[in-house]
Residue, then its C-alpha position, 0 to 999 in steps of 0.5 A: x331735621x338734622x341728624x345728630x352726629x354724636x349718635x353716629x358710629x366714628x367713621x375710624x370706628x367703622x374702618x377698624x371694624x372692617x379690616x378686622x372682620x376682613x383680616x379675620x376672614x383671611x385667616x379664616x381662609x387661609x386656614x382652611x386653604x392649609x388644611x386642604x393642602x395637608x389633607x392633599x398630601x396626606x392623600x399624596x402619600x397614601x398614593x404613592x404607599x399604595x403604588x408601592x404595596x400593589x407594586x410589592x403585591x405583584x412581586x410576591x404574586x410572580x414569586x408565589x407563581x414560580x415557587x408553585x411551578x417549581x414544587x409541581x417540577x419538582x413532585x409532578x403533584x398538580x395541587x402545587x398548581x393551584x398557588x400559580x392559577x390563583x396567582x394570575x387572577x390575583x395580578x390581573x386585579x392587581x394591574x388594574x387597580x394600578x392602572x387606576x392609581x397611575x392613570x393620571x402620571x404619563x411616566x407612569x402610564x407607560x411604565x405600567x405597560x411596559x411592566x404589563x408586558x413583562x408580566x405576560x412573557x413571565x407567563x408565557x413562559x411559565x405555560x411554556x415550562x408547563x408545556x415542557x415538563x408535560x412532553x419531556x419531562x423534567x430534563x427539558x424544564x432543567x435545560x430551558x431554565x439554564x439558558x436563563x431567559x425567564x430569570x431575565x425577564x424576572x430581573x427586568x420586572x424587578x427593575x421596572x417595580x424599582x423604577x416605578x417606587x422611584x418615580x413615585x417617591x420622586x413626585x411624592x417629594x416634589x409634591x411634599x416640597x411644593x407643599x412645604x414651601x406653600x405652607x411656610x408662604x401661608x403660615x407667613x401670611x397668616x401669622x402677619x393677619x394674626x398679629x394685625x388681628x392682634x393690634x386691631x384688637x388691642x386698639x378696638x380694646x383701647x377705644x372701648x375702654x375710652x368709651x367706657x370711661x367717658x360713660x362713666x363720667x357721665x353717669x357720675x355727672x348725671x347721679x351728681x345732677x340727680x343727686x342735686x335735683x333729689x335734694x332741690x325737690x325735697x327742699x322745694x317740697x318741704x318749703x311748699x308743706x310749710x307754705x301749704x301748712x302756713x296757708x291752712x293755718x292762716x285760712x282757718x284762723x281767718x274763718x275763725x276770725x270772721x266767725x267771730x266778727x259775725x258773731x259778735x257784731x252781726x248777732x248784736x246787731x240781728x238781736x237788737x233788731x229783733x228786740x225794736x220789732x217785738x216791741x214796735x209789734x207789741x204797741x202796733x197790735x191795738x192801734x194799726x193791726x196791718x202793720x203789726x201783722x207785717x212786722x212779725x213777718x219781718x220778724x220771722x224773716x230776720x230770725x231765718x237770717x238769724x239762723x243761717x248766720x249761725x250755720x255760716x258761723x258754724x261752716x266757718x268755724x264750728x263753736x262745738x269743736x273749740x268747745x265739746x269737742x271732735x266727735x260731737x262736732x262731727x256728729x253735729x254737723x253730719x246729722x244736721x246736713x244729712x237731715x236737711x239734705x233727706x239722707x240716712x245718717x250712720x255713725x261709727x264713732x266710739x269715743x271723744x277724741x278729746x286730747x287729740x292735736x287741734x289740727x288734727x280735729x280741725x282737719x278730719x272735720x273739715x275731711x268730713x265736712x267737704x266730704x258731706x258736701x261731695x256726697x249731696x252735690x254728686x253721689x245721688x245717696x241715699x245711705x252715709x256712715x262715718x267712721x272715726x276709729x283709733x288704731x294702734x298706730x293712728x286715726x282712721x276716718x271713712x266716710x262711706x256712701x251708696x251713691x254713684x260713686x266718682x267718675x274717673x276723670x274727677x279723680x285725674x283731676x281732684x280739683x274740681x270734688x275738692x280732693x286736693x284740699x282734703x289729700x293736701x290736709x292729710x299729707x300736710x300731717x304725715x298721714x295719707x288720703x284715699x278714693x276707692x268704690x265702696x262695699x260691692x263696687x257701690x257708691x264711694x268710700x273715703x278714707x284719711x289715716x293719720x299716724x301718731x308721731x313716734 
């Protein structure tokens, strides 16, 4: 079978779609890729604030720990120890989390040494002028401290702390450097995906408003074929009820007319018959007994013709309706075919109905009449009532009964209980036609409503 191609996406479609998807993914990550980035720096600069605060921190310590010996020189009080003893386990952690901040910088590896170094001749000294003021007292500490070597060694632990700040300020702002001119590189790129993003979209809103357009047209088109299949199938339908209407009337004024014929021709004939043979019997009765005897017979037989020429007459066209009216005809006619079929009659029907329009009488007669039918052929009853009720908007006919109902299939397929005659009888005069099961879901019920015109 061969596949539609109208159905099938565009394959420009298909392409914008994918360099948009992709152009989206690739902002998407160079977004990410920058942030990172920042988030690097930012880590970059804590470094190097951290290097410089623990830098500072061992300065303040060294400081603290000469303060405190100088005060012990001074008052030979040993509780001005304590800041010097606190001192030195304080810079051993301070060392070793500078170990760990610069352990990934050679330089500043070898700097960290060279500054452990000085630490530990600053402390050497410092238990040396211990040692001293304990055997000399504070003569000695004086003198040792004017050949000026332990302010030697502070001013090169000064120096080593200023070229440690130094060397990480300047991988700092190379690191920063590099970060900028990554940054400014990625926010070039990503400002070229944007504004492709932005034309990709423009063309995708171009194309769906395109699609939109021509869906509107052909919605138009269709609501204007619909519009113009609505209007030819009422058109249709209206010329098929004036043909049904047109059909109805003819049939019943043929069976009208052939009611007639029979009545006239056929009765005068039957009766002109029955006439010869009462009087041939009459004069046979002496003289030839046998053949009197067989013309009576033939008399009686022609006289049952008689009569079912007249219930001929009577299905074709009932005299009663043209002459007492619906409500006796229908009764008449329910009453004799009930009797000859041996079934309960019930009637409902409280007036005449006389100054109703002769298509509604003949309809809801011949309703009933193939309703009645139906009944004997089909339902198996034992019990029908009919209903003929004026309401306030219409005529209401039932025909009930307790048999075993319609089956399914003959309501999909009305033709063959003549339900499509009786509905076509009921729509053709604007009212409606139903089929539903009876009281308690037994046996059938019929029903016809007629409305009166406004």
């Amino acid at each position: 079978m061969k596949k539609n191609s109208s159905a099938s996406i565009p394959l420009y479609v298909t392409a914008l779609f994918v360099i948009c998807l992709v152009t989206l993914g690739g902002s998407a990550i160079s977004s990410y890729q920058n942030l990172q980035k920042l988030k690097q720096n930012n880590d970059w600069m804590e470094h190097g604030w951290s290097v410089k605060d623990h830098l500072k921190n061992i300065n303040l310590l060294i400081m603290d720990a000469e303060s405190s010996l100088r005060g012990y020189y001074l008052s030979d009080d040993p509780t001005y120890l304590r800041p010097w003893k606190a001192a030195k386990d304080k810079l051993e952690s301070e060392f070793i989390i500078l170990n760990k901040l610069v352990q990934d910088n050679p330089a500043q590896v070898k700097n960290m040494q060279q500054l452990r170094l000085l630490f530990e001749r600053k402390m050497k000294k410092f238990e040396e002028g211990t040692a001293l003021f304990h055997d000399g007292g504070l003569g000695e500490v004086v003198t040792a401290i004017k050949l000026g070597e332990g302010r030697d060694i502070m001013d090169e632990i000064r120096l080593q702390d200023i070229i440690m700040e130094k060397e990480e300020l300047e991988l700092l702002t190379a690191r920063r450097d590099r970060f900028y001119d990554e940054y400014n590189r990625a926010l070039l790129i990503g400002n070229a995906i944007n504004a492709i993003a932005i034309l990709i979209l423009i063309l995708f809103y171009r194309l769906i408003r395109r699609s939109f357009a021509k869906q509107r047209a052909v919605e138009d088109a269709l609501k204007l074929a619909n519009d113009n299949l609505e209007t030819t199938v009422l058109s249709r339908t209206e010329q098929l009820s004036v043909l049904s209407r047109h059909l109805l009337k003819v049939s019943e004024e043929e069976k009208a007319k052939l009611a007639r014929e029979l009545h006239d021709e056929m009765g005068a004939s039957m009766t002109a018959i029955s006439m010869d043979l009462s009087m041939v019997t009459e004069k046979l009765k002496k003289t030839e007994p046998a053949l009197a005897t067989q013309l009576l017979r033939a008399k009686a037989a022609l006289l049952e013709t008689v009569d079912l020429k007249r219930r001929i007459i009577e299905n074709l066209r009932p005299s009663m309706l043209d002459n007492l009216g619906l409500t006796a005809s229908i009764q008449n006619h329910c009453e004799e075919t009930t009797r000859i079929a041996g079934l309960l009659y019930e009637a409902d029907i409280t007036e005449d109905f006389d100054n109703i329009d002769p298509d509604w009488s003949i309809a809801l007669f011949r309703i009933t009449q193939e309703s009645l039918t139906n009944i004997i052929k089909y339902a198996k009853a034992s019990h029908v009532k009919v209903t003929l009720k004026r309401q306030a908007t219409g005529l209401w006919l039932q025909i009930l009964d307790d048999g075993v109902g319609i089956p399914n299939d003959a309501l999909k397929k009305p033709k063959s209980h003549g339900l499509l005659g009786m509905r076509e009888r009921a729509l053709l005069l604007g009212g409606s036609f139903t089929v539903k099961p009876g009281v308690a879901n037994r046996g059938t019920s019929i029903e016809a409503f007629l409305p009166f015109p406004h």
